[in-house]
Legacy VTK file of the C-alpha trace (Angstrom):
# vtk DataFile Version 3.0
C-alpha trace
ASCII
DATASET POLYDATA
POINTS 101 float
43.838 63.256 -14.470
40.392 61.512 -14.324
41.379 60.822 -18.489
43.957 58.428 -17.609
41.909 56.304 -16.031
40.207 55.033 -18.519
42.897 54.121 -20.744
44.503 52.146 -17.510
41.421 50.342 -17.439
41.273 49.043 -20.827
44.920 48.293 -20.790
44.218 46.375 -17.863
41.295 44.488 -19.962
44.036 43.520 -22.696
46.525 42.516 -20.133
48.758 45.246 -20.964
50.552 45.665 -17.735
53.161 47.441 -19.127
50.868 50.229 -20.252
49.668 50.711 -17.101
52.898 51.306 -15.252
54.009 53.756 -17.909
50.907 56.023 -17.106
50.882 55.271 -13.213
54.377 56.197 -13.292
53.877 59.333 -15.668
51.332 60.325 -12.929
53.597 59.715 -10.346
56.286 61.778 -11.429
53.654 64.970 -11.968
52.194 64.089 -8.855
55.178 64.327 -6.926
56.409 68.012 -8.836
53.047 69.197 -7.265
53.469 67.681 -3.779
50.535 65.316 -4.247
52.015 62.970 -2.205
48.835 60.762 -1.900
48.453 60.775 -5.684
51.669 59.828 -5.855
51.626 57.030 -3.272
48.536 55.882 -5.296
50.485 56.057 -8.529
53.451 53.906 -7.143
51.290 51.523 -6.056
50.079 50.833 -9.276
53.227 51.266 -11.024
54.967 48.554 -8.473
51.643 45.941 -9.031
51.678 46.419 -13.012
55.638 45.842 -12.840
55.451 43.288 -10.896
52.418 41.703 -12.667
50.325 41.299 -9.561
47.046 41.470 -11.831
44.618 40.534 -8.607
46.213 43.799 -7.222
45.301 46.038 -9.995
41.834 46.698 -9.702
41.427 48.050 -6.441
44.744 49.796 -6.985
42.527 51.719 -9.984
39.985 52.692 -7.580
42.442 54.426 -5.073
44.438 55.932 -7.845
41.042 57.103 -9.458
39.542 58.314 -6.621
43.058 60.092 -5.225
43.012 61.461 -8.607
39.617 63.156 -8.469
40.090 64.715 -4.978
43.382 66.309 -6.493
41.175 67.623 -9.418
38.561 68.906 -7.322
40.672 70.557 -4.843
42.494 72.554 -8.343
38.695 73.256 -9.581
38.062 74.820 -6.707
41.084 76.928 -5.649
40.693 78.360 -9.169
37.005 79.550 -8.970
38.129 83.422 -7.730
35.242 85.780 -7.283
35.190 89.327 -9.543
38.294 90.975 -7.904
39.813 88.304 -5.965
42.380 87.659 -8.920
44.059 91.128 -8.075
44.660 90.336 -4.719
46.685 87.511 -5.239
48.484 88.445 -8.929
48.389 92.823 -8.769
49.022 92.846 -12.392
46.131 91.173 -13.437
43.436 93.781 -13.156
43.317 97.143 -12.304
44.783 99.902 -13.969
48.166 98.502 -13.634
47.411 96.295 -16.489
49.253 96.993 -19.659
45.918 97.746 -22.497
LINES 1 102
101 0 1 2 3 4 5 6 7 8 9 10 11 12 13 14 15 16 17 18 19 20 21 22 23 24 25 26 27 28 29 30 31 32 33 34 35 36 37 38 39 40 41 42 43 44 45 46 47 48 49 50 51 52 53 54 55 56 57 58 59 60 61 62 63 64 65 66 67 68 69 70 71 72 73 74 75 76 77 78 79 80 81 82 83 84 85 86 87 88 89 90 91 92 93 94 95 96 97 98 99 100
């Protein structure tokens, strides 16, 4: 996530609006298959301002959408750190000796 930032920003730089709603709304749609509903509500946002060329809007728009983005990564970072073990209790067939060598 925190990689299409970046490329939002410089589209935003070049006044490429349209770039920036194809990405927000690429976002969006993940977002949404994952239940991220605040990324997602961040993502239309942006989408919605780029389509509708509200260029004032965009920046701060960027900054929700960026920051949205990296509580959604660090929330996945951190439910998949699993201490030695912990993996079998929530998937049986990864460790073990049920585990297919």
């Amino acid at each position: 996530l925190a990689g299409r930032t970046a490329p939002m920003r410089i589209a935003f730089e070049r006044g490429d609006m349209e770039a920036i709603r194809f990405e927000a709304h690429a976002v969006k749609g993940g977002a949404l298959n994952l239940r991220a509903e605040r990324l997602a509500a961040a993502a239309l946002a942006l989408e919605r301002a780029a389509q509708d060329r509200h260029h004032s809007e965009v920046p701060a728009l960027l900054d929700a959408f960026e920051g949205e983005a990296a509580e959604l990564s660090a929330f996945v970072e951190k439910g998949l750190v699993l201490a030695p073990g912990q993996l079998d209790d929530v998937i049986p067939e990864a460790g073990g000796d049920d585990v297919a060598q």
